[in-house]
DSSP file (Angstrom, degrees, kcal/mol; ACC not computed):
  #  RESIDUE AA STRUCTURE BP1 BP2  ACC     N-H-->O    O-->H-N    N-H-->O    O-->H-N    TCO  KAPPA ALPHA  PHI   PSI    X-CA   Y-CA   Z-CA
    1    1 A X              0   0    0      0, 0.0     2,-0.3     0, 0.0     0, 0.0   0.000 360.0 360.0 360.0 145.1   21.6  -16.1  -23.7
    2    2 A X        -     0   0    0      1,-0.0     2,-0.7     0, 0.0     0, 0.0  -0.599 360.0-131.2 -99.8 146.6   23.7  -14.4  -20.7
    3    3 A X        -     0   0    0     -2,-0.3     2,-0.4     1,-0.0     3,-0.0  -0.810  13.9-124.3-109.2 149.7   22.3  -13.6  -18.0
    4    4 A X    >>  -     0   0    0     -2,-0.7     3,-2.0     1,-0.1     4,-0.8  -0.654   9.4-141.4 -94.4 132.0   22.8  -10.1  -16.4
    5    5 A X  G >4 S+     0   0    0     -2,-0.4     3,-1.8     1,-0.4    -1,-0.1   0.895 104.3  69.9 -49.1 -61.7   24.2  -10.0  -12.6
    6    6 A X  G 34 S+     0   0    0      1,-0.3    -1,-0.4    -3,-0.0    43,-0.1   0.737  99.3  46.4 -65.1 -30.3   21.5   -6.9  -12.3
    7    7 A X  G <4 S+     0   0    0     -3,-2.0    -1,-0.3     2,-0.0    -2,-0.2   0.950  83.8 111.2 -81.1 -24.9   18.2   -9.6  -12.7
    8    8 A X    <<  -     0   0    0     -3,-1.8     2,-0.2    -4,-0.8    21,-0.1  -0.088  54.1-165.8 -43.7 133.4   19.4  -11.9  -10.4
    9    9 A X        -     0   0    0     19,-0.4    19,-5.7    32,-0.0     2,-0.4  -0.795  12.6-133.9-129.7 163.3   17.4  -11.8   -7.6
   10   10 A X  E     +AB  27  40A   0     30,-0.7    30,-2.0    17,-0.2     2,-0.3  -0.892  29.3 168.6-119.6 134.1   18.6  -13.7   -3.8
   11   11 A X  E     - B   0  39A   0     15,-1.8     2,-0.7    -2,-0.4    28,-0.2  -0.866  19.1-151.3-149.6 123.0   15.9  -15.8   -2.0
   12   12 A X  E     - B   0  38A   0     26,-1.0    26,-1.3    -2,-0.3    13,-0.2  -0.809  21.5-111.4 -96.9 131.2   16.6  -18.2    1.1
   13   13 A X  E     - B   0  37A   0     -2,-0.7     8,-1.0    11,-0.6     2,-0.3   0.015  21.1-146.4 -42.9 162.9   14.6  -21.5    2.0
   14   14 A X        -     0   0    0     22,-0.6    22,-0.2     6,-0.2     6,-0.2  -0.926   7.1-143.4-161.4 111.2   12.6  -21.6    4.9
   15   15 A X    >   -     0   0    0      4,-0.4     3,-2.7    -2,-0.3     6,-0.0  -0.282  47.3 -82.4 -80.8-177.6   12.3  -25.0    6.8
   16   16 A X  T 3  S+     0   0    0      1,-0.3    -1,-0.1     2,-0.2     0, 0.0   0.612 125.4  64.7 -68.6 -13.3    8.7  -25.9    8.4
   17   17 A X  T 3  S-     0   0    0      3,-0.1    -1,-0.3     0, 0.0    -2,-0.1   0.011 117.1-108.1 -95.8  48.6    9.5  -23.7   11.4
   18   18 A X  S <  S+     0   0    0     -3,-2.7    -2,-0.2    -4,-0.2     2,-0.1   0.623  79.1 131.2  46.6  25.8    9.7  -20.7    9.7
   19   19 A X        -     0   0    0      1,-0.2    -4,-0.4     3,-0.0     2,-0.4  -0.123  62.7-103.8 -63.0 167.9   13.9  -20.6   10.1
   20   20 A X        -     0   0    0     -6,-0.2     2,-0.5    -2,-0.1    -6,-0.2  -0.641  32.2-118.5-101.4 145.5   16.2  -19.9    7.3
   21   21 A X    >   -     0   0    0     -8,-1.0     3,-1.3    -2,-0.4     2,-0.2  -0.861  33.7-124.8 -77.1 118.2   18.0  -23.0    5.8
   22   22 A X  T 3  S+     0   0    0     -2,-0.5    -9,-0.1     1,-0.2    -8,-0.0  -0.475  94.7  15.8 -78.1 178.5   21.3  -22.3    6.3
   23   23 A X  T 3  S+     0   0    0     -2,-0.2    -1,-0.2     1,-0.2   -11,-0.0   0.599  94.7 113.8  70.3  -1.8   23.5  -22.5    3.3
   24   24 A X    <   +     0   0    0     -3,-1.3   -11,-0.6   -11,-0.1     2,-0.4   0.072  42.0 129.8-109.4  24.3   19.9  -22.3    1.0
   25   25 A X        +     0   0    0    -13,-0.2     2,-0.3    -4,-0.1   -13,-0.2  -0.697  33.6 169.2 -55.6 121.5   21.1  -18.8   -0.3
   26   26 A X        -     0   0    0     -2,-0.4   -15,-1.8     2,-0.1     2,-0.5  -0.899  30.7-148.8-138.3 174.8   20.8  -18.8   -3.8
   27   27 A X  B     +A   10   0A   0     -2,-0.3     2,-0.3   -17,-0.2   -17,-0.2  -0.961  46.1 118.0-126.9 105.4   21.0  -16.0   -6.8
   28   28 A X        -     0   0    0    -19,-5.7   -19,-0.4    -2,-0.5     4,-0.1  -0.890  67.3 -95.8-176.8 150.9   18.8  -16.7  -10.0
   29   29 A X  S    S+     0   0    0     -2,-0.3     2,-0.4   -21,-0.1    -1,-0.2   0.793  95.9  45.4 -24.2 -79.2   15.7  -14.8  -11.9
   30   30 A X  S    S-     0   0    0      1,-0.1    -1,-0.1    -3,-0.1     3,-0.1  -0.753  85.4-102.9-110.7 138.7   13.2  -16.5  -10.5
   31   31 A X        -     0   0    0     -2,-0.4    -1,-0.1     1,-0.1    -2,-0.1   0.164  53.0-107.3 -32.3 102.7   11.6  -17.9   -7.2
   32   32 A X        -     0   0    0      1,-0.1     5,-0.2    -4,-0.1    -1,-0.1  -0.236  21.9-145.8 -52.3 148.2   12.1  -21.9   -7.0
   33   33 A X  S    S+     0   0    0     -3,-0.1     2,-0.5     3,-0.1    -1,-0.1   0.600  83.4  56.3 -55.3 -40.8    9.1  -23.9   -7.6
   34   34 A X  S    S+     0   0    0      2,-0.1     2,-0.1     0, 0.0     0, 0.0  -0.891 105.3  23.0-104.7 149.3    9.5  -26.9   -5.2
   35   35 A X  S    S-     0   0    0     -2,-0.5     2,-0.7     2,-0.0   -20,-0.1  -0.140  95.9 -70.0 106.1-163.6    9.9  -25.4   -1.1
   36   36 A X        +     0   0    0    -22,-0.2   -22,-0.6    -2,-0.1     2,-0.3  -0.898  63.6 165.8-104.0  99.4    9.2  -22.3    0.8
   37   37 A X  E     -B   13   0A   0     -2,-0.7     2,-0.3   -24,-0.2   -24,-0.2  -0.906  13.7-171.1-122.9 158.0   11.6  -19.8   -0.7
   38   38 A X  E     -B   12   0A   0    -26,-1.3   -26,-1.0    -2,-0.3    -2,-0.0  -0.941  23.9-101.9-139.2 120.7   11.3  -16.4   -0.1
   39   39 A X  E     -B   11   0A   0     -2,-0.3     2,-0.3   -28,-0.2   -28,-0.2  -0.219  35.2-153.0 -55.0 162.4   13.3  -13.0   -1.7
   40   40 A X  E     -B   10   0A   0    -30,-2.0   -30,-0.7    97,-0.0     2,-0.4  -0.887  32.3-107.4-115.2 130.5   16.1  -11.1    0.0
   41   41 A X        -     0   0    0     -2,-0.3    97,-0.1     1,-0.2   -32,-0.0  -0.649  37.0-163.5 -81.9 125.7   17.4   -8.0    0.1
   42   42 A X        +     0   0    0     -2,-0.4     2,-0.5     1,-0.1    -1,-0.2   0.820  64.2  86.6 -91.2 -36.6   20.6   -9.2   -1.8
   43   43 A X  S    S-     0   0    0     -3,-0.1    -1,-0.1     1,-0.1    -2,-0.0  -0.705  75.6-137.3 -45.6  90.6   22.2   -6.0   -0.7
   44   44 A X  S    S-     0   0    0     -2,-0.5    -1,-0.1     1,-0.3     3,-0.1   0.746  98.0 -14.7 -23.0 -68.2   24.1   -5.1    2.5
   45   45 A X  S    S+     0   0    0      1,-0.3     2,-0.3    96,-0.0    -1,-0.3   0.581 129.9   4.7-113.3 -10.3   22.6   -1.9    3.1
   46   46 A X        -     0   0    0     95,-0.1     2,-0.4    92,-0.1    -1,-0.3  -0.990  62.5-105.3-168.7 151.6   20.9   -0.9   -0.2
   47   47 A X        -     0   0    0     -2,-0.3    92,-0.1    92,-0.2    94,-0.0  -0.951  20.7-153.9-114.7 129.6   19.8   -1.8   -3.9
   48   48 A X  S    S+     0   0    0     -2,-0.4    -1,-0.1     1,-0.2     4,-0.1   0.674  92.9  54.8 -79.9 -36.0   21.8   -0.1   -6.2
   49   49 A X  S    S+     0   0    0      2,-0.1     2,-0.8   -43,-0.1    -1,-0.2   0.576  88.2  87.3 -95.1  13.5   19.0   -0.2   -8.8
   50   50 A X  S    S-     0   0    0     89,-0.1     2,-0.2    82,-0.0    91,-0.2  -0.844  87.5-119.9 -81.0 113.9   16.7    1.4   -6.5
   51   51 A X        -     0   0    0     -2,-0.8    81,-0.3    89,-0.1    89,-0.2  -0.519   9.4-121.7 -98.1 154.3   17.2    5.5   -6.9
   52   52 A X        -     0   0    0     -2,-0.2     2,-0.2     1,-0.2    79,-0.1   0.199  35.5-111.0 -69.9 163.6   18.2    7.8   -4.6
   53   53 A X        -     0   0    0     77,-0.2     2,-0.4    79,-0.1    -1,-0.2  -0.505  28.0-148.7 -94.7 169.4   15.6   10.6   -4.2
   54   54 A X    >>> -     0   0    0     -2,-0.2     4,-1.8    -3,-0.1     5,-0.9  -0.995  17.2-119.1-140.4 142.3   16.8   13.9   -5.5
   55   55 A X  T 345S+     0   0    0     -2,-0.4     5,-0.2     1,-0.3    22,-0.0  -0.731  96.5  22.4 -89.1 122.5   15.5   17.1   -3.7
   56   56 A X  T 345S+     0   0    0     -2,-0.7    -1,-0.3     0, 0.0     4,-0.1   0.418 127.2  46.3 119.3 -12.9   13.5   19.3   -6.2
   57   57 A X  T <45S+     0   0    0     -3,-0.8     3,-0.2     2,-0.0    -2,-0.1   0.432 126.5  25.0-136.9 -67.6   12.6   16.8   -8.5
   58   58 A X  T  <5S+     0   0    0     -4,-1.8    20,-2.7     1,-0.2     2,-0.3   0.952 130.8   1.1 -59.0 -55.0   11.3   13.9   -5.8
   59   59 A X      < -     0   0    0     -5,-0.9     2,-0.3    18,-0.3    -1,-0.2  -0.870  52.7-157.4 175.1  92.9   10.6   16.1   -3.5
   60   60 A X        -     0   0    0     -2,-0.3     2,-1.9    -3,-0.2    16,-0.3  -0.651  20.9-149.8 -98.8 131.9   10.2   19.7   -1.7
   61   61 A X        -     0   0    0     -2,-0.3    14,-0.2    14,-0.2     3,-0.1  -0.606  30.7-179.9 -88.4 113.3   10.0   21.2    1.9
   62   62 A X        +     0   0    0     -2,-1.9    -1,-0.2    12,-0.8    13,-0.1   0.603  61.1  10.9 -92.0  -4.4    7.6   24.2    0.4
   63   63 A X  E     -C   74   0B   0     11,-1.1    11,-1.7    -3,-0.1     2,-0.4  -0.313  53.8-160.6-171.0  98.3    7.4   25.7    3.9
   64   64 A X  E     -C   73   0B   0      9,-0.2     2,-0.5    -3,-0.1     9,-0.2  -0.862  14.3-175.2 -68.3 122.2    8.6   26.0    7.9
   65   65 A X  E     -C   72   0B   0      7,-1.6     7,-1.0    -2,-0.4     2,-0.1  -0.911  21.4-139.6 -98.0 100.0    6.9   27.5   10.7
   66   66 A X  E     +C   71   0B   0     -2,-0.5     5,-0.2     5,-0.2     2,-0.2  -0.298  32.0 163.5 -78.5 139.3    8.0   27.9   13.7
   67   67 A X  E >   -C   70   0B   0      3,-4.0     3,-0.9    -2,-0.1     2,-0.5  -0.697  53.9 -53.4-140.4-174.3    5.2   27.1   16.6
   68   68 A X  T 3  S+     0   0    0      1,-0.3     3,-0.1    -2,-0.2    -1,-0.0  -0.551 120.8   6.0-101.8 118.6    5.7   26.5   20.2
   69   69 A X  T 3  S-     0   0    0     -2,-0.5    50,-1.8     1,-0.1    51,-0.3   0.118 127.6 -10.1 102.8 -36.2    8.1   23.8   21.1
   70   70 A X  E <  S-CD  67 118B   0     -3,-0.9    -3,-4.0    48,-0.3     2,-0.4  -0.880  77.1 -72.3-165.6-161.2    9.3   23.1   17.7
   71   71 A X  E     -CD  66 117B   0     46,-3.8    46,-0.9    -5,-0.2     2,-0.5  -0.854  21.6-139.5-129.5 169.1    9.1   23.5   14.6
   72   72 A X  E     -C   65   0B   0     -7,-1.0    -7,-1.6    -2,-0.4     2,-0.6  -0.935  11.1-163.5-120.3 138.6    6.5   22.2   11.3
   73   73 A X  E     -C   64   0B   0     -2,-0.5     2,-0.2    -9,-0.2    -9,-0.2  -0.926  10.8-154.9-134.4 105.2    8.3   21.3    7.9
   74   74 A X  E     +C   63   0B   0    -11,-1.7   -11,-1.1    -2,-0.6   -12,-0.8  -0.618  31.0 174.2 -84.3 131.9    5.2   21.4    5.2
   75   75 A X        -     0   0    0     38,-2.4     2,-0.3    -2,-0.2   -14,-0.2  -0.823  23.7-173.6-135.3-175.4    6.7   19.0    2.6
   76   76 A X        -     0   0    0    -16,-0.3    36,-0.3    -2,-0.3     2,-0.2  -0.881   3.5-169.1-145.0 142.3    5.5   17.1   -0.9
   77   77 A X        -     0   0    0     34,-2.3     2,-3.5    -2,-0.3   -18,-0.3  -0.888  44.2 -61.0-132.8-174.4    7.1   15.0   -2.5
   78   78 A X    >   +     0   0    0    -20,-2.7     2,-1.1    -2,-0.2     3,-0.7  -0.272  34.6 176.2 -53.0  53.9    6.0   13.8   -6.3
   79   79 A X  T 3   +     0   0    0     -2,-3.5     4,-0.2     1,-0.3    -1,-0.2   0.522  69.6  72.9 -49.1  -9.3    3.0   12.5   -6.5
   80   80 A X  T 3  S+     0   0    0     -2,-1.1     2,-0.6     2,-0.1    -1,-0.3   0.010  81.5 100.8-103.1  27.5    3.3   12.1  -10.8
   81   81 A X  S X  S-     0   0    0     -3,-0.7     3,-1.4   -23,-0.1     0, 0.0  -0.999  88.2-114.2 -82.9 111.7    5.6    9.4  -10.2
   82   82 A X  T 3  S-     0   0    0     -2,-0.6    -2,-0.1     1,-0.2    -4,-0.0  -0.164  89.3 -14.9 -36.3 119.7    4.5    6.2  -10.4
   83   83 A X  T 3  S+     0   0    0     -4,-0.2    -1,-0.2     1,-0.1     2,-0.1   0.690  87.0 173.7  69.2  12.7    4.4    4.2   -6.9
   84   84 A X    <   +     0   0    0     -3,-1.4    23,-0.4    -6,-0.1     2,-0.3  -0.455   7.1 166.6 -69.1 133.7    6.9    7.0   -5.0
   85   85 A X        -     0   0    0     48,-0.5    48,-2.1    21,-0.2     2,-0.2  -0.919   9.6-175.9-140.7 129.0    7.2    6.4   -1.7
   86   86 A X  E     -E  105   0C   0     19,-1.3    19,-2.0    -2,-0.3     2,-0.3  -0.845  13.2-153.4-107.3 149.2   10.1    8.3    0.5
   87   87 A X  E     -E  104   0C   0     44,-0.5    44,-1.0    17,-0.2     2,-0.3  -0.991  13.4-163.0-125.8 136.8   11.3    8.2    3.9
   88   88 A X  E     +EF 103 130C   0     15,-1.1    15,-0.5    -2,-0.3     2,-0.4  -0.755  14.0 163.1-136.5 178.1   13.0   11.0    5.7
   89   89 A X  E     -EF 102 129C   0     40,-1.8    40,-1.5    -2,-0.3     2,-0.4  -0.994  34.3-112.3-170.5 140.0   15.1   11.4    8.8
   90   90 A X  E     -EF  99 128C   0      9,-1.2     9,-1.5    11,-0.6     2,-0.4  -0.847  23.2-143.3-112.0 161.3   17.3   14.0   10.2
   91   91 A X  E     -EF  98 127C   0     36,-2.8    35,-1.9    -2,-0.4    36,-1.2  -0.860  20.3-124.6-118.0 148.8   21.0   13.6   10.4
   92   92 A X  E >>  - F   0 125C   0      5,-4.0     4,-1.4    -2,-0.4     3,-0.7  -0.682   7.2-125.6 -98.5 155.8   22.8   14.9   13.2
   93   93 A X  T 34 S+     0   0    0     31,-1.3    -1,-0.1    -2,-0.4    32,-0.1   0.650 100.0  34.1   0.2 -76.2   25.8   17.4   13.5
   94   94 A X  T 34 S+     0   0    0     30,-0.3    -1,-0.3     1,-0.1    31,-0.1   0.681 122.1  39.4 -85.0 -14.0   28.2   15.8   15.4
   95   95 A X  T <4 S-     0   0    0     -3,-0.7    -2,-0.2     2,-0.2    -1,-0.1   0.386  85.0-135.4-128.0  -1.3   27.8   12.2   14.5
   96   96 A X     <  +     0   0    0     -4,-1.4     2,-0.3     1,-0.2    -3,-0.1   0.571  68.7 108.9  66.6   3.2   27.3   12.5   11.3
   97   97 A X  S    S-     0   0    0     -5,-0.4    -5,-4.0     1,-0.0    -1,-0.2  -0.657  73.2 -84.9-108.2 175.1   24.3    9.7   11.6
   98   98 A X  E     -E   91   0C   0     -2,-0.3     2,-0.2    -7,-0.3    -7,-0.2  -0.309  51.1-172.0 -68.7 152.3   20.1    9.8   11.4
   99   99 A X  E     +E   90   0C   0     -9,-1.5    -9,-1.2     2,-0.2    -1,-0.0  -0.830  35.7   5.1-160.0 174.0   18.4   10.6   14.6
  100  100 A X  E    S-     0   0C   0     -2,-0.2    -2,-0.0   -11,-0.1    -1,-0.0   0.298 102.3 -10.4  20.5-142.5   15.1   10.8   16.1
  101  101 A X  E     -     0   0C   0    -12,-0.1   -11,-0.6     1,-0.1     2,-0.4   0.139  57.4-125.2 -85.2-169.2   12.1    9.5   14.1
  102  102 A X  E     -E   89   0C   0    -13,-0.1     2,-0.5    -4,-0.1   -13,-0.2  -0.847  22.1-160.9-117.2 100.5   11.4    8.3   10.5
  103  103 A X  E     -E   88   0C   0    -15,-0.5   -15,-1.1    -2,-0.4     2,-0.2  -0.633   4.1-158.0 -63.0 110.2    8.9    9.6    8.4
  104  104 A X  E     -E   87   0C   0     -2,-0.5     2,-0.3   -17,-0.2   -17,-0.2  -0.738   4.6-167.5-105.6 154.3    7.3    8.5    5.4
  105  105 A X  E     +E   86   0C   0    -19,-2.0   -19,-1.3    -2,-0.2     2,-0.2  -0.980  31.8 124.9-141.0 129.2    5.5   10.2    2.9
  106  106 A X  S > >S-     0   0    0     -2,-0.3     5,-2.0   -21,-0.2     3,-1.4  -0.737  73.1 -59.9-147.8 176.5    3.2    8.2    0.1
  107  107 A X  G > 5S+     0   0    0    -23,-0.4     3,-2.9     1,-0.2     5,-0.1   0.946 126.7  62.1 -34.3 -56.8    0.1    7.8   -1.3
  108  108 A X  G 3 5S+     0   0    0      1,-0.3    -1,-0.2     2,-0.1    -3,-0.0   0.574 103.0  52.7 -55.7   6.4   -1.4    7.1    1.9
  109  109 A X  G X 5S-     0   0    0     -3,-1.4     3,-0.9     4,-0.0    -1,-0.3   0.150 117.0-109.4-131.8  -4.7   -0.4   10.6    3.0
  110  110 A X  T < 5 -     0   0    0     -3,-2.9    -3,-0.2     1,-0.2    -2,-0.1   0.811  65.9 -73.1  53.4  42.6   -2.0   12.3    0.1
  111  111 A X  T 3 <S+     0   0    0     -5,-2.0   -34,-2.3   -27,-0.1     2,-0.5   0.363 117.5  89.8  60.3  10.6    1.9   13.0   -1.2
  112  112 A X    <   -     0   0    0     -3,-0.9     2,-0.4   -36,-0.3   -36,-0.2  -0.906  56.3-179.0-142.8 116.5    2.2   15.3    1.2
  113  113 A X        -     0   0    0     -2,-0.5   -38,-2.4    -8,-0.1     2,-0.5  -0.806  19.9-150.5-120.6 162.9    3.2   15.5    4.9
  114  114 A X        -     0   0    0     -2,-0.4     2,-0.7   -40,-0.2   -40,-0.2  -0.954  25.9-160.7-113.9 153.4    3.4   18.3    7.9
  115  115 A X        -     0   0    0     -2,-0.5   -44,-0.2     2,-0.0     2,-0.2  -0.744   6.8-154.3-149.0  76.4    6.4   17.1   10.0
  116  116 A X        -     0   0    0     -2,-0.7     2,-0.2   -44,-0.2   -44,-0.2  -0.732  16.4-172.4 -76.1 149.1    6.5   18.6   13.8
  117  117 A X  E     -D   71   0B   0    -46,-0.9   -46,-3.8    -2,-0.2     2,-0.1  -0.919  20.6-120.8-157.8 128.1   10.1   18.5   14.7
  118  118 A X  E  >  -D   70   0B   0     -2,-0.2     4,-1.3   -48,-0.2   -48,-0.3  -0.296  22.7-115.0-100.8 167.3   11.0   19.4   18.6
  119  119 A X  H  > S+     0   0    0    -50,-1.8     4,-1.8     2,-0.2     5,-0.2   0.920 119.0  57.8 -65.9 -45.7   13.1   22.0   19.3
  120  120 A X  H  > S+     0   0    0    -51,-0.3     4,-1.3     2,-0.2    -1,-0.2   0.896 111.6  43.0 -34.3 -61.8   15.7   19.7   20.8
  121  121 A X  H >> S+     0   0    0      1,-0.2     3,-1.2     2,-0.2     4,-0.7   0.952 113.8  51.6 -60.4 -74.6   15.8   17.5   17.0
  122  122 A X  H 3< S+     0   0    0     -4,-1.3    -1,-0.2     1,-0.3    -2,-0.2   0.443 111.7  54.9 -49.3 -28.3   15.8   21.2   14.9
  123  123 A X  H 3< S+     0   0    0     -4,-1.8    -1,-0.3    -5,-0.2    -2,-0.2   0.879 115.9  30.6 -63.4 -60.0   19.0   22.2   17.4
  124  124 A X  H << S+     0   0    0     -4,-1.3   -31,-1.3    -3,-1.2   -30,-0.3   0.195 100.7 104.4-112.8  23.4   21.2   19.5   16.9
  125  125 A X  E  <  +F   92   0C   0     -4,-0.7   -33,-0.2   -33,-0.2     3,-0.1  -0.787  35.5 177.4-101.6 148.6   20.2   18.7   13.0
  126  126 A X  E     -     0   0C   0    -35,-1.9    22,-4.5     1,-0.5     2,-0.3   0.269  62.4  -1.5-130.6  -9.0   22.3   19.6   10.3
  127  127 A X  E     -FG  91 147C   0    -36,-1.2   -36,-2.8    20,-0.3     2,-0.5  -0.933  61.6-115.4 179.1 159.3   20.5   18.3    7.2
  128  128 A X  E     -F   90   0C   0     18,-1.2   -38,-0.2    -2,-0.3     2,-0.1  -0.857  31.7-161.8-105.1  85.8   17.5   16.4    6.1
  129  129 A X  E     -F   89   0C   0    -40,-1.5   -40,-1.8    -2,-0.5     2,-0.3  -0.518   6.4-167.1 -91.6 166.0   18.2   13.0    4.4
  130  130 A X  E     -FH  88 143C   0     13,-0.9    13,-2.9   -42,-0.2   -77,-0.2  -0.842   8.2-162.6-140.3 154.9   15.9   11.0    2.3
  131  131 A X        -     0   0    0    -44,-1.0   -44,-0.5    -2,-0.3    11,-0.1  -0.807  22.2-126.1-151.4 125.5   15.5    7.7    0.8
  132  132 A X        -     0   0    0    -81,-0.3     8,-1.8     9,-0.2     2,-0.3  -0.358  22.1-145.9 -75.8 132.8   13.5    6.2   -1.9
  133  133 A X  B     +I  139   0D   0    -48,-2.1   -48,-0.5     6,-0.2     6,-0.2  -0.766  24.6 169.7 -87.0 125.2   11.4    3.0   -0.7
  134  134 A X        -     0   0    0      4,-0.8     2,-0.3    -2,-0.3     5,-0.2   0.385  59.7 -32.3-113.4 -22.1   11.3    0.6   -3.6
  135  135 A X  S    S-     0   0    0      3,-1.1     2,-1.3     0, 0.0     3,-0.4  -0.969  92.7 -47.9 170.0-168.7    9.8   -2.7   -2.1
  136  136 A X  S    S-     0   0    0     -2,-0.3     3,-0.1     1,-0.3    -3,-0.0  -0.901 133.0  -3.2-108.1 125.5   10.0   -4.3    1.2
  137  137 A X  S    S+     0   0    0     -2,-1.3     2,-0.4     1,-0.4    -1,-0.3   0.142 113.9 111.0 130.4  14.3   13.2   -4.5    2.5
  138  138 A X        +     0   0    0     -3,-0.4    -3,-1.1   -97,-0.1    -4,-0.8  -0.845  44.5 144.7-126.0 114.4   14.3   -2.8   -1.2
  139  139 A X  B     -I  133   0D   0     -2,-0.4   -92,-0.2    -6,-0.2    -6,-0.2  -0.556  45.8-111.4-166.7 121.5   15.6    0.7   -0.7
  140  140 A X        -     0   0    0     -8,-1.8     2,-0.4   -94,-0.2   -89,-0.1   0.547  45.2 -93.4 -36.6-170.8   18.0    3.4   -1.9
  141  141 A X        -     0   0    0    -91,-0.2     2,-0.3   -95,-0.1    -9,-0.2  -0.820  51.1 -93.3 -96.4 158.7   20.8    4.6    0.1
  142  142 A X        -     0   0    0     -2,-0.4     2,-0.3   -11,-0.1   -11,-0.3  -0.354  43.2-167.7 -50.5 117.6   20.1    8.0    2.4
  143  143 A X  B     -H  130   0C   0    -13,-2.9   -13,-0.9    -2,-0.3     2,-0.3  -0.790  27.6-109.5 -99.5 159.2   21.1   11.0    0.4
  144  144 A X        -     0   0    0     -2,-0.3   -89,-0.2   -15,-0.2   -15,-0.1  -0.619  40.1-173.6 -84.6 162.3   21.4   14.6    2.2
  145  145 A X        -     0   0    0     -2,-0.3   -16,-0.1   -91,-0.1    -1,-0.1   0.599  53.3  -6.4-135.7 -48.2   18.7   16.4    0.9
  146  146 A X  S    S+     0   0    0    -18,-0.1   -18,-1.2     0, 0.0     2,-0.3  -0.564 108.6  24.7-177.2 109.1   18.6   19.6    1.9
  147  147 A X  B      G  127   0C   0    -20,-0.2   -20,-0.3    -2,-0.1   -21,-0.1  -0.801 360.0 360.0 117.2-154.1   21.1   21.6    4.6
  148  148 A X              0   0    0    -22,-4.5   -21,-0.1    -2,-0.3   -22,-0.0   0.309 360.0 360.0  77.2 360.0   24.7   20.5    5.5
């Protein structure tokens, strides 16, 4: 039977001072048996079978208020998804990267967050990216989300 690139999972050895092995990178289904191996985000920046959040579907800002100092961005995201957890960020203007903090929105949040955001951040923001959390260290890439 062949095996498909996409199960292959990456896990590095781990000598008895908690260090990486070097060179003990390996690619294969399942965890070896004999050491301390551990998984790896096999991915530079991202797992490709992890999916991107999509706004509207994953996830909606249902309201903004403006209050004193900033602003509040009432959001949701799907809770009739199995296991969703998202993270959100704003990207700025000029630089075309994420700024200020990172948000998450989960179960533990009741699917739902209110997100003060300081006047400063709400000035120089240009969009709102998201990315779906899949496992630890396991995560989509940032999509823009809403604005641009």
């Amino acid at each position: 039977m062949a095996t498909n690139k996409k199960d292959l999972k990456a896990f590095v050895r781990y000598d008895g001072t908690g260090r990486v092995i070097s060179g003990s990178l390996i690619l294969q289904r399942n965890k070896p048996k004999v050491g301390n191996w551990h998984q790896i985000q096999a991915y530079e920046c991202c797992d490709p079978s992890c999916p991107n959040s999509v706004y509207g579907r994953d996830w909606v800002i249902y309201g903004v208020e403006e209050v004193v100092g900033g602003w509040i961005f009432y959001m949701a995201i799907n809770p009739f998804e199995y296991n969703i957890k998202l993270e959100f960020q704003f990207l700025n203007c000029m630089t075309g990267e994420g700024f200020g903090p990172i948000i998450t929105i989960d179960e533990s949040t009741g699917y739902e967050y209110n997100w003060f955001v300081t006047d400063h951040f709400y000035d120089e923001a240009c969009a709102i990216q998201s990315r779906r959390i899949c496992g630890v260290n396991y995560q989509s890439a940032w999509t823009f989300g809403i604005g641009g």
